[in-house]
C-alpha positions as CSV (number, residue, x, y, z in Angstrom):
1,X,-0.8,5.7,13.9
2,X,0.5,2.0,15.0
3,X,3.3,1.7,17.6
4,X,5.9,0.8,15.0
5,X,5.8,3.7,13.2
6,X,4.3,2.9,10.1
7,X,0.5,4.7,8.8
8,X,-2.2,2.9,9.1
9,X,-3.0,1.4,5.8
10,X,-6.5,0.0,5.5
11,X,-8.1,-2.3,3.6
12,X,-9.7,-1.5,0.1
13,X,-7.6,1.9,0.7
14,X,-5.5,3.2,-2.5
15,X,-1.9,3.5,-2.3
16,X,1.4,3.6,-4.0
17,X,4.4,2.7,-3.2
18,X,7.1,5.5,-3.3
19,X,10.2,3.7,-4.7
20,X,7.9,1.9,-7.4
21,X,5.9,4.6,-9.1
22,X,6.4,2.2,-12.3
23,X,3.5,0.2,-10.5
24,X,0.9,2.2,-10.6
25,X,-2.1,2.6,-7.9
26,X,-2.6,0.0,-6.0
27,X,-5.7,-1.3,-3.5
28,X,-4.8,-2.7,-0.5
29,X,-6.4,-6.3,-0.2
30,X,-5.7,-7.2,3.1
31,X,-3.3,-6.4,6.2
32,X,-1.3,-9.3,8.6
33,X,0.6,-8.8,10.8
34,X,2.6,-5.7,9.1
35,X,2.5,-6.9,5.7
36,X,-0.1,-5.7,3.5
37,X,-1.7,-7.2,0.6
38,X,-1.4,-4.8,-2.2
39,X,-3.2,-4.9,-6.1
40,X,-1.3,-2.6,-8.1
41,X,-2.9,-1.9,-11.8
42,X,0.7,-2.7,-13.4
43,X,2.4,-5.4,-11.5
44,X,-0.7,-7.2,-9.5
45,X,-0.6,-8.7,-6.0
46,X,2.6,-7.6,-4.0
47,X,3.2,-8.6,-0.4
48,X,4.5,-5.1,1.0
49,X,6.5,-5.2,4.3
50,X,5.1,-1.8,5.8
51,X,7.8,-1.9,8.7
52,X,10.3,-1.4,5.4
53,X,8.2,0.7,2.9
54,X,5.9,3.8,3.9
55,X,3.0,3.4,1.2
56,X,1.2,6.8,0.2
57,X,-2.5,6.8,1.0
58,X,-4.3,8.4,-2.3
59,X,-7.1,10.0,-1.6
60,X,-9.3,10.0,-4.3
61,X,-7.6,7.8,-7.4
62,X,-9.2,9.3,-10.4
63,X,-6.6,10.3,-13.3
């Protein structure tokens, strides 16, 4: 758990993003500085502020 109070998200980890379940699953590419990198199968590279937005870790993404 980081010291701001957000998960640890992880690269290559699969996530969504709560208030956009339109997006789909995404893969987290990279994460700076609090912001992570995020490749969603609907929308495609989002810069997600994770200070703002608590992405869900999926464990295993398989319909």
């Amino acid at each position: 758990m980081s010291h701001s109070g957000f998960t640890d998200i992880l690269p290559g980890q699969f996530v969504r993003h709560p208030g956009r379940p339109d997006w789909g699953i995404g893969q987290v590419q990279s994460v700076i500085a609090g912001r992570a990198t995020v490749n969603f199968e609907d929308v495609g590279k989002v810069l997600v502020n994770l200070a703002s937005v608590a992405l869900e870790p999926i464990e295993d993404p398989a319909p």
